[in-house]
PAGUMI-182646 format. One record per residue: x, y, z of N, C-alpha, C, O in turn. Coordinates in pm, whole numbers, plus 50000, padded with zeros to 5 digits. Layout:
<nodes>
XYZXYZXYZXYZ
...
</nodes>
This chain:
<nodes>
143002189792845143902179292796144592172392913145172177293010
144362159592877145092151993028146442150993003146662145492895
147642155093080149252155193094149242136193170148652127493234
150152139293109150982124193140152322129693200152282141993197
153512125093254154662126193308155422109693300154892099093334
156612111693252157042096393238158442102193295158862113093255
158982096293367160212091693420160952082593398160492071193413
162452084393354163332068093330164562073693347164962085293331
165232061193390166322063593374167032049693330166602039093374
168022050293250168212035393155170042039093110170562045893022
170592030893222172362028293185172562021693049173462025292973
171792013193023172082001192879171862004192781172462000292681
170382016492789169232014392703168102006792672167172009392596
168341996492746167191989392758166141991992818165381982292812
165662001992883164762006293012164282014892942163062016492946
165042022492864164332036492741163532024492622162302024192626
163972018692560163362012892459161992006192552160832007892515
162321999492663160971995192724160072011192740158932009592695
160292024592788159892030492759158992033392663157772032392661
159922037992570159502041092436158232032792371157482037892288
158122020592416156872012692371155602014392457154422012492428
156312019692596154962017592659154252027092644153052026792672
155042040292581154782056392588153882054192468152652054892470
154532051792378154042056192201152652055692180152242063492095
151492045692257150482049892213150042063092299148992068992274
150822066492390150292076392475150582089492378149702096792333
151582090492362152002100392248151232102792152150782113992127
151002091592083149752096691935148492098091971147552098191892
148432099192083147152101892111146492116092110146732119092227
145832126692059146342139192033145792146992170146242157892207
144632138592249144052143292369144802143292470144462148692576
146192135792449146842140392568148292149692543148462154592431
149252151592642150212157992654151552151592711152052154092820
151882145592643153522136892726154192142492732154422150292639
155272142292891156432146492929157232139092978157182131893077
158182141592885159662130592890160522135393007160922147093005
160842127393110162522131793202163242118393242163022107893302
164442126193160165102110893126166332118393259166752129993249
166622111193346167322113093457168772112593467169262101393472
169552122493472170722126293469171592126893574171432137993623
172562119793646172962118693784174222131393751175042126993671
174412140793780175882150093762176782142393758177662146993684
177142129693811178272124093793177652109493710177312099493773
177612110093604177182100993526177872086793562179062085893592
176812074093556177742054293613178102055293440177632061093342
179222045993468179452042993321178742032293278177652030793335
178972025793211178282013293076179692009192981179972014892876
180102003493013180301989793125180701991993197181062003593176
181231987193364181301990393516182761984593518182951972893484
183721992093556184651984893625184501978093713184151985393806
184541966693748184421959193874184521961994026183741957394110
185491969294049185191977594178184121986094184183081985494250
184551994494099183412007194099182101997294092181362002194178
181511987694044180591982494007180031978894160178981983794201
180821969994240180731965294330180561977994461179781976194555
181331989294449181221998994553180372002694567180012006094680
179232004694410178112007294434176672000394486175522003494456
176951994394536175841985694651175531991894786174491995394841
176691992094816176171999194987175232010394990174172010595052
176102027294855174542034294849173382029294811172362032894869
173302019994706171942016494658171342007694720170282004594666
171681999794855170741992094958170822004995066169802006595134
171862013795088171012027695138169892037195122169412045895194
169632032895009169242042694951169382058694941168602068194945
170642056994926171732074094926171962078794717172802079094627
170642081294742171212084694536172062096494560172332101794668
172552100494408173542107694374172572119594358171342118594354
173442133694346172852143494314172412144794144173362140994076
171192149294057170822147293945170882161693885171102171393958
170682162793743170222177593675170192181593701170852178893802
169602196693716167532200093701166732191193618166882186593505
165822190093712164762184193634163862190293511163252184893419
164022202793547163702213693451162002209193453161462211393345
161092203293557159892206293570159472219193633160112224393725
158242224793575158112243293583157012242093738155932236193725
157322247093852156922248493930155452250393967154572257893923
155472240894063153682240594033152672227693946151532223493964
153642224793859152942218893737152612204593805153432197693865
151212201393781150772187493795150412178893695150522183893583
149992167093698149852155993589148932149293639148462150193753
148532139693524146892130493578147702119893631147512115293744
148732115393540149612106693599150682102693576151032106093462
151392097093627152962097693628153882085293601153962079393708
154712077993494154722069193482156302066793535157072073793470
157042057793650158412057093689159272045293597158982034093640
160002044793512160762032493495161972031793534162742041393538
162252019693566163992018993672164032006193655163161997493660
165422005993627166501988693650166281986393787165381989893863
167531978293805167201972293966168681972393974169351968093880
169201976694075170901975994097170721970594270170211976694364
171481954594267171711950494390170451950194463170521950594586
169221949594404168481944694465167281954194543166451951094629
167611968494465167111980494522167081986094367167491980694264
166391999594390165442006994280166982014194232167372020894327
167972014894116169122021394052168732035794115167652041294133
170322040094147170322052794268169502063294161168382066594200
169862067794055169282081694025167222081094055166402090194071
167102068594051165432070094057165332069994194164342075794236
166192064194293165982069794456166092081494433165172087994482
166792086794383167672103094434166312110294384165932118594467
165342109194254164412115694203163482112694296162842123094314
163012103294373161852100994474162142106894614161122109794676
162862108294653163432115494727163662133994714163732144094783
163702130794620163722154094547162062158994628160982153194624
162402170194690161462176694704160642180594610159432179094629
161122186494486160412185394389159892176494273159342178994165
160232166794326159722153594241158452151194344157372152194285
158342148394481157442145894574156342157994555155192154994584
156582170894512155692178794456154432176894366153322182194370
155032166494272154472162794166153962151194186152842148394144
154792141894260154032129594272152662130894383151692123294387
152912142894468151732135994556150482140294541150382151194485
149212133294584148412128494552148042124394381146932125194329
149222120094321149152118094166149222099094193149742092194281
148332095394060148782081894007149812081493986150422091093940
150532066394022151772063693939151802050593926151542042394014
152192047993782152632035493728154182034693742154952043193699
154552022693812155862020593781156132007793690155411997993674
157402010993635158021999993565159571993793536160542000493499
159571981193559161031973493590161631967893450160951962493363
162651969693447162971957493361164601951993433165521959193472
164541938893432165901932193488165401915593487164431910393431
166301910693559166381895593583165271893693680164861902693753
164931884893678163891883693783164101883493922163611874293988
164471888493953164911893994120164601907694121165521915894112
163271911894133162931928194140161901934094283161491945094321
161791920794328160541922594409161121931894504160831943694484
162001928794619162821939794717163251949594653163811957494728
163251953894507163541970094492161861978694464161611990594484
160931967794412159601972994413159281978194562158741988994584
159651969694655158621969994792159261984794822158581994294859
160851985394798161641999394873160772013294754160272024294775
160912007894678159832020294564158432019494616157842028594558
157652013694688156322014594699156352023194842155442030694877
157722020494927157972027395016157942045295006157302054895050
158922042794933159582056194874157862067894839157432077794898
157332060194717155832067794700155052068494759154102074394708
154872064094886154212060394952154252076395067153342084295093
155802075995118156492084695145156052101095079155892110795152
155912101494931155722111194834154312114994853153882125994819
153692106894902151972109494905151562104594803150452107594759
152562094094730151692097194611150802078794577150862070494668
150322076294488148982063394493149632056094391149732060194276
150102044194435150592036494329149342025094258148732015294301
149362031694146148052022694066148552008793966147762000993912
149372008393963149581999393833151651994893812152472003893793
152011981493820152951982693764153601971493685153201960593726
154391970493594154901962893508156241956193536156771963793617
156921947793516157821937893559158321931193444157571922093407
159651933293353159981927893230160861917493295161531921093391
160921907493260162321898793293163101889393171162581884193072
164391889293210164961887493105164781874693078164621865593160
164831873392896164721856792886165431849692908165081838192882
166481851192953167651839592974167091832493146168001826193202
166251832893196165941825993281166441831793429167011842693428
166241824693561166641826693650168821824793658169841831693669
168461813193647169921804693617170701812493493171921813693507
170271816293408170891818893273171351828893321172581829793327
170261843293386170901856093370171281855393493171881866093510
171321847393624172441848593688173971852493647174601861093708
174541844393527175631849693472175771857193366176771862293316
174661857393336174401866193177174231884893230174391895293166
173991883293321173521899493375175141907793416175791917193370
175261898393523176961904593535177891907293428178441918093408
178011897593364178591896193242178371911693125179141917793050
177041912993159176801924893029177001939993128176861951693091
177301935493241177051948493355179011952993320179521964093334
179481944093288180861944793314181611948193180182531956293171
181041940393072181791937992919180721949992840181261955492744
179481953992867179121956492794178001953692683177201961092627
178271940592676177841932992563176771921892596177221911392642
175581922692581174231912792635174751900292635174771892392730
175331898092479175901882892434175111875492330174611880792231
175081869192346175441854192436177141853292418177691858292320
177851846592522179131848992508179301829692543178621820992596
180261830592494181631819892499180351806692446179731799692526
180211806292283179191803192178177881796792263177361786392224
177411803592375175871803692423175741795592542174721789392570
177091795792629177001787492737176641798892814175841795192900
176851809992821176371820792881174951832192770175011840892683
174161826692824173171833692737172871847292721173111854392818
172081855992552172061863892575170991869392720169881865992762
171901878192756171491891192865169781898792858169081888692847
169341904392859168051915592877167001906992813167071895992757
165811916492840164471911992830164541906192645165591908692587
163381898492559163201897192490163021906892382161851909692407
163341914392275162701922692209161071920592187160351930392209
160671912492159159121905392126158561913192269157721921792244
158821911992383158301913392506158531932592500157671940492539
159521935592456159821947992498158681954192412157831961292465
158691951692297157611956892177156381955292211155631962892149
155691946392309154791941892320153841950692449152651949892477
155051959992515154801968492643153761981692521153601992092586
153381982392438152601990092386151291988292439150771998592482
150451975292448149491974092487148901979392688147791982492731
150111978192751149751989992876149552002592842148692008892904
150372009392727150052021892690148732026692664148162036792705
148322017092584146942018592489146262017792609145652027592654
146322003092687145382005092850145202018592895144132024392869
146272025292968146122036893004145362045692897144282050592929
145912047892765145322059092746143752062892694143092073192675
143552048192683142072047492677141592047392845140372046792860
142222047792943141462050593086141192063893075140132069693095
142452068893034142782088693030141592093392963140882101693019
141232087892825140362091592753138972088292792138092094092728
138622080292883137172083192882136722084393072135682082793136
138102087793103138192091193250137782081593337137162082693442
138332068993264137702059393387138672061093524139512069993537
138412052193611139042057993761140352049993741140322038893687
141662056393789143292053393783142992046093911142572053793997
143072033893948143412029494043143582013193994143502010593874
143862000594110144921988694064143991983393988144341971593988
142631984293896142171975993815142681983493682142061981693577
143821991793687143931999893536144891991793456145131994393338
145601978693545146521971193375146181959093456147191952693486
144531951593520144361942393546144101932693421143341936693333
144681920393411144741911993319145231915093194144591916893091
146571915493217147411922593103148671916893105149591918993026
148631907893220150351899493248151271914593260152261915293187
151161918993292152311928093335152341926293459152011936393521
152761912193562153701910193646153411895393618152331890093593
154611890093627154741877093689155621871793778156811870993746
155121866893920156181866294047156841853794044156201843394027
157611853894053158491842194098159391839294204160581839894234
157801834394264158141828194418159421822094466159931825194573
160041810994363161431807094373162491816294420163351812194498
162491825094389163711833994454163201842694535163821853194549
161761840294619161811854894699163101849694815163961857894848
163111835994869164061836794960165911837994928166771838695016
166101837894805167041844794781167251858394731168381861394691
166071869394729166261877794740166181886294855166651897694858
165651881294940165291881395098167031880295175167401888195261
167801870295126168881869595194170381879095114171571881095137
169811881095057170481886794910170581904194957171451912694937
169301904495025169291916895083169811917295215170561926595243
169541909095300170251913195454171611909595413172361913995500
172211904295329173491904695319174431918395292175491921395348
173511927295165173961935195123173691947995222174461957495235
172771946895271172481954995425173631955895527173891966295588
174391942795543175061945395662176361949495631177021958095688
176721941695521177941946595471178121958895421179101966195436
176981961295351176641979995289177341989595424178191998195446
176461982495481176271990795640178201993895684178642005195704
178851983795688180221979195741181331990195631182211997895669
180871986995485181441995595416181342011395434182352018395429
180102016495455179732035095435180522038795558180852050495578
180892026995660181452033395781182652037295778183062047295837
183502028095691184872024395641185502040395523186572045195485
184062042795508184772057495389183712058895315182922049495323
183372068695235183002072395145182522066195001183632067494949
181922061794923182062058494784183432060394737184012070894764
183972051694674185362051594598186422052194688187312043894668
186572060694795187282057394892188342045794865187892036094804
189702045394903190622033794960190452022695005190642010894976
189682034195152189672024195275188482012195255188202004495347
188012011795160186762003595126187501994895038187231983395072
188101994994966188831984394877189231974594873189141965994785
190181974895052190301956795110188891943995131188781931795121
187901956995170186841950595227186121944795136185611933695150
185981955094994185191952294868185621937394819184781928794789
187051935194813187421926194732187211916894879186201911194836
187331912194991186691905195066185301903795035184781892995008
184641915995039183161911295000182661904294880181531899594867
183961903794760183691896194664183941882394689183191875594619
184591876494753185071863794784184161854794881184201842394882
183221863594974182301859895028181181859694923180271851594938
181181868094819179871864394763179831851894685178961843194684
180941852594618181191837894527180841826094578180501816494508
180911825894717180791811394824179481809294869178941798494897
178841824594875177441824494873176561821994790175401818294806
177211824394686176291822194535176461803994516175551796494482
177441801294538178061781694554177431777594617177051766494580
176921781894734176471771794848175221774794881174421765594868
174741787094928173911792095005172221793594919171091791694962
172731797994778171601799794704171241788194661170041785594669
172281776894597171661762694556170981757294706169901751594690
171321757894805170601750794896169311758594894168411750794865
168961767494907168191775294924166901774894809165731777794835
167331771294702166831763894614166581750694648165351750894659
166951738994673166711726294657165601726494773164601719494756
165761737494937165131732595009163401744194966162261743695012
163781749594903161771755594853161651741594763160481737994749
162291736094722161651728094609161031717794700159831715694688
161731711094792161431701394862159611708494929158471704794900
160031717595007159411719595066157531727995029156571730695101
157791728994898156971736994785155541727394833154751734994888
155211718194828154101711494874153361716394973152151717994953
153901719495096153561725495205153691746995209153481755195299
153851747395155154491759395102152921765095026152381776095017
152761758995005151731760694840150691777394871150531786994795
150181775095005149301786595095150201799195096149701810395095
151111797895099151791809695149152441816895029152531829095016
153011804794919153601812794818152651821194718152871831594657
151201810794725150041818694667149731833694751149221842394681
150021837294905149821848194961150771856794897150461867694849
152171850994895153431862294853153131868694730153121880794708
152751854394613152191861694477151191873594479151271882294392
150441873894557149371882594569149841898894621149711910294576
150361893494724151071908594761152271914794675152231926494638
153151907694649154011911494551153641918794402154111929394360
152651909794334152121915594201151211925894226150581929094125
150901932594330149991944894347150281951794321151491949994327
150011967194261148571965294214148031958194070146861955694046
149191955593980148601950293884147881936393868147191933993769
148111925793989147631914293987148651904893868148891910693762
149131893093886149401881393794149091877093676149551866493635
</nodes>
C-alpha cells in the first residue's frame, strides 16, 4: 500500500480547507494510506494579530528562525511514497512553523530522498517564499516534484488591503460596503484543488514516475510577473531591517518597539511611492521585457509548469 504524508499548517483555516480538497480523493482511495500533521508551534500566533506582534513577526520569518513545534508524533523510521507541504506565506517567506518543520531533523528524515508536493495559498506574492522552500528541501535531500499556487480573488491591488485587513480584524470581508474586497482564495478555486488529488493518486496507483510532469497541465501555478520586482524589493527590505531588529532584542522584546513602529512609517511611504513606480515602470517597459519575463515564468512555475 502506497503511504502518502501531508503536512499543513493553516492560522485562518483557509490552508486546511485548501487541504482538505486536495487530500479527499487521496483518502477514498482504499490503495492508499494518508497521514495527516497539522503543525503545532508550542507557542501558538493568534488569529487576528495585534499589530505589533503582527509586525515583530517578520524579522524571524525573513530569517528563517521558526518557533519550536509539538511532537510530530511521526514513528521513527517511517517513510512515504510522498509527501505533500501546504503553507501561507508570512512577509514574503514560507509561515515560521513550516520553516521550523523543514528544518527538524526529523522531518528531513522523512523528507529525504522522498517526493514532495508543495502547496500555497495567499495573495499573489508567493514566489520568494517558494524559492526559500525549494531551498529548504533541497537542503532535506528531498525532490521537489510538483506544486500548487492559490491566489486570492481580490486581485493584486484588492488584496493588497484586503489581506492586512483580515490578518488584523479577523474577518476576510469585504469591509467598509466593498471598497475593500473580500480577502482569501475563491471557494470555487479552493473546491476545485480536488482534481491534483485525483492527479496524484492515479500516479500512486499505477506507479507512474513522481517527478515535474505529475500536475503538468492542470493550472496549478500561475506567475505573475508584475510583482516579481516588488517582491524582490519587498524582500531586501525586510532583510535589512529584519536584520537591524534581531540585533536590537529578541522577538517581543521592548527594545524593538521604537524601531517597529519606525519600520511601519517607512513602509507606508514605500507602499505610496516605491511600489506604484515600480509598477508604472514594468508596464512601460514590458515590451522589451517580454524575453525575460517569459524566462522568470518558466523558472518560477517549476516544477508544475503554467
Amino acid at each position: 500500500m502506497k503511504k502518502v504524508l501531508v503536512v499543513q499548517y493553516s492560522q485562518t483555516g483557509q490552508l486546511s480547507r485548501v487541504m482538505d480538497a486536495l487530500a479527499a480523493p487521496l483518502r477514498q482511495d482504499t490503495g492508499l494510506s494518508v497521514t495527516s500533521l497539522t503543525l503545532k508551534p508550542v507557542q501558538a500566533y493568534p488569529h487576528p494579530w495585534p499589530v505589533l506582534r503582527f509586525i515583530d513577526t517578520f524579522p524571524e520569518s525573513v530569517a528563517l528562525d521558526g518557533p519550536a513545534l509539538e511532537p510530530l508524533g511521526l514513528k521513527p523510521g517511517e517513510r512515504f511514497d510522498l509527501v505533500i507541504v501546504g503553507y501561507p506565506v508570512w512577509f514574503l517567506s514560507p509561515a515560521l512553523p513550516v520553516t521550523s518543520f523543514l528544518k527538524l531533523p526529523e522531518a528531513r528524515a522523512v523528507l529525504r530522498g522522498t517526493p514532495v508536493v508543495t502547496v500555497v495559498a495567499c495573495r499573489d506574492m508567493w514566489i520568494m517564499a517558494q524559492e526559500q522552500v525549494k531551498v529548504l528541501l533541497a537542503q532535506a535531500g528531498a525532490r521537489l516534484v510538483g506544486h500548487v499556487a492559490l491566489v486570492d480573488e481580490a486581485g493584486s491591488l484588492g488584496s493588497f488591503l484586503a489581506t492586512p485587513v483580515w490578518a488584523l480584524t479577523g474577518k476576510p470581508g469585504p469591509h467598509l460596503g466593498g471598497l475593500i474586497p473580500r480577502a482569501g482564495v475563491a471557494p470555487e478555486k479552493i473546491a476545485a484543488c480536488s482534481r491534483f488529488g485525483q492527479r496524484i493518486a492515479q500516479a500512486l496507483a499505477t506507479d507512474a514516475p513522481l517527478d515535474e510532469s505529475l500536475l503538468s497541465g492542470l493550472a496549478a501555478v500561475q506567475v505573475n510577473t508584475a510583482v516579481l520586482a516588488s517582491e524582490k524589493a519587498g524582500r531586501r527590505s525586510f532583510q535589512l531591517w529584519g536584520s537591524l531588529l534581531r540585533k536590537l532584542g529578541p522577538q517581543g522584546s521592548w527594545q524593538r518597539k521604537p524601531v517597529l513602529l519606525l519600520y511601519i512609517v517607512f513602509l507606508v511611504l514605500l507602499i505610496l511611492t516605491v511600489v506604484p513606480a515600480s509598477f508604472a515602470l514594468r508596464w512601460l517597459l514590458k515590451p522589451w521585457l517580454k524575453q525575460r519575463l517569459a524566462e522568470a515564468e518558466a523558472r518560477y512555475s517549476w516544477p508544475s509548469g503554467s
